[in-house]
C-alpha positions in Angstrom: 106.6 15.7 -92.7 105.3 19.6 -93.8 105.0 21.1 -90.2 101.9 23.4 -89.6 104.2 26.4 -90.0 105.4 25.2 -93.3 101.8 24.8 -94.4 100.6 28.0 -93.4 103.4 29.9 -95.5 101.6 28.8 -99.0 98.7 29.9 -97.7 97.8 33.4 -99.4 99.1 36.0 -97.2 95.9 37.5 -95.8 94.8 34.0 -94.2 98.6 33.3 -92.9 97.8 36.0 -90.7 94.6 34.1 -89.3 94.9 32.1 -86.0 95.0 28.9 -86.4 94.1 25.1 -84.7 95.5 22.2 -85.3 92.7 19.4 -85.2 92.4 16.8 -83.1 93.0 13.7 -85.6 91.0 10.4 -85.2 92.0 6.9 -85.9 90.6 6.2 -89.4 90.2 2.8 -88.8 86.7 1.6 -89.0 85.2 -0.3 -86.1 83.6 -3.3 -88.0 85.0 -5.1 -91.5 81.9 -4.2 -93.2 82.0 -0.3 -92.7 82.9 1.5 -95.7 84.0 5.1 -95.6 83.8 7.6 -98.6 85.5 9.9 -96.3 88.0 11.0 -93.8 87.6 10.5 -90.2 87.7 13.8 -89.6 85.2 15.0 -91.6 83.6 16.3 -88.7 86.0 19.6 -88.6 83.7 20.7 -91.8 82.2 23.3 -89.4 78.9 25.2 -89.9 79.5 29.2 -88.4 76.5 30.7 -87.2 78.1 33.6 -86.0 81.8 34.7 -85.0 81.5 33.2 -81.9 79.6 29.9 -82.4 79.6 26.9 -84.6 77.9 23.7 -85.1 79.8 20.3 -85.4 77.8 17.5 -87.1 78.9 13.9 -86.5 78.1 10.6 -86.9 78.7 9.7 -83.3 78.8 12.6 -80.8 81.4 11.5 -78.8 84.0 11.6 -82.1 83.9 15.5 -81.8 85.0 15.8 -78.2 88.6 16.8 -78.9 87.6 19.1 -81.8 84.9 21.0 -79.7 87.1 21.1 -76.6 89.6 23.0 -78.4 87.6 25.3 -80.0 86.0 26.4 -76.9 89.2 27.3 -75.8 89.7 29.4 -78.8 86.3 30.9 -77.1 83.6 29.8 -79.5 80.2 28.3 -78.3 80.0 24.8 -80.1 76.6 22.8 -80.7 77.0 19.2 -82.3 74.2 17.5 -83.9 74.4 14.0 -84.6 74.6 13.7 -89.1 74.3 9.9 -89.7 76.3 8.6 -92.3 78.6 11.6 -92.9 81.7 9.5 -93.4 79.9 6.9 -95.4 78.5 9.2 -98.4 81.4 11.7 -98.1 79.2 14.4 -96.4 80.1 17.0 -94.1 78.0 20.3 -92.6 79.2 22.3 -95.7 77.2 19.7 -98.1 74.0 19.7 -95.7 74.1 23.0 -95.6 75.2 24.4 -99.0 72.0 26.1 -99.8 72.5 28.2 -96.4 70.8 31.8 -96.7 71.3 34.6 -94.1 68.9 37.1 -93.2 72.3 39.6 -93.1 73.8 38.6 -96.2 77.3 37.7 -97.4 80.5 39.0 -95.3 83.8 39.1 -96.4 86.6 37.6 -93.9 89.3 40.0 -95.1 
């Protein structure tokens, strides 16, 4: 298996520089025969920022996100969940729910 370090080198060179986190992975196995998911399990680390230091986690069942907020709030940041029914079912995460996002500050580049 590709190791995180080995990942990060074909990132571009600007982001290999970024910290990183290696997520918390969930058992993708659904709970019941008749669930059908058009996505991962861990769809849920599609984070919304709201600002450098916080971010919102939407899941379909709060207590899936633990692990993922936990380490991020080591990292420091302030984490709110919301619950987002059905996320793994249609293939949804906070970047589709929130595509049409405007800020009152406007675009900022991460470089």
């Amino acid at each position: 298996p590709t190791t995180m370090k080995g990942k990060l080198s074909q990132l571009p060179e600007k982001l290999q520089k970024w910290d990183t986190l290696q997520v918390p992975v969930l058992d993708q196995t659904p709970k019941e025969k008749e669930d059908i998911y058009l996505a991962s399990a861990n769809i849920y680390t599609n984070v919304l920022p709201l600002s450098p230091e916080k971010v919102l986690i939407f899941a379909h069942e709060p207590k899936e996100v633990e692990p993922l907020a936990e380490a991020l709030e080591k990292k420091g940041l302030e984490v709110l969940t919301t619950r987002l029914r059905h996320s793994r079912l249609f293939g949804g995460g906070a970047h589709c729910v929130t595509l049409d996002t405007v800020r009152d500050d406007g675009p900022e580049s991460s470089f």
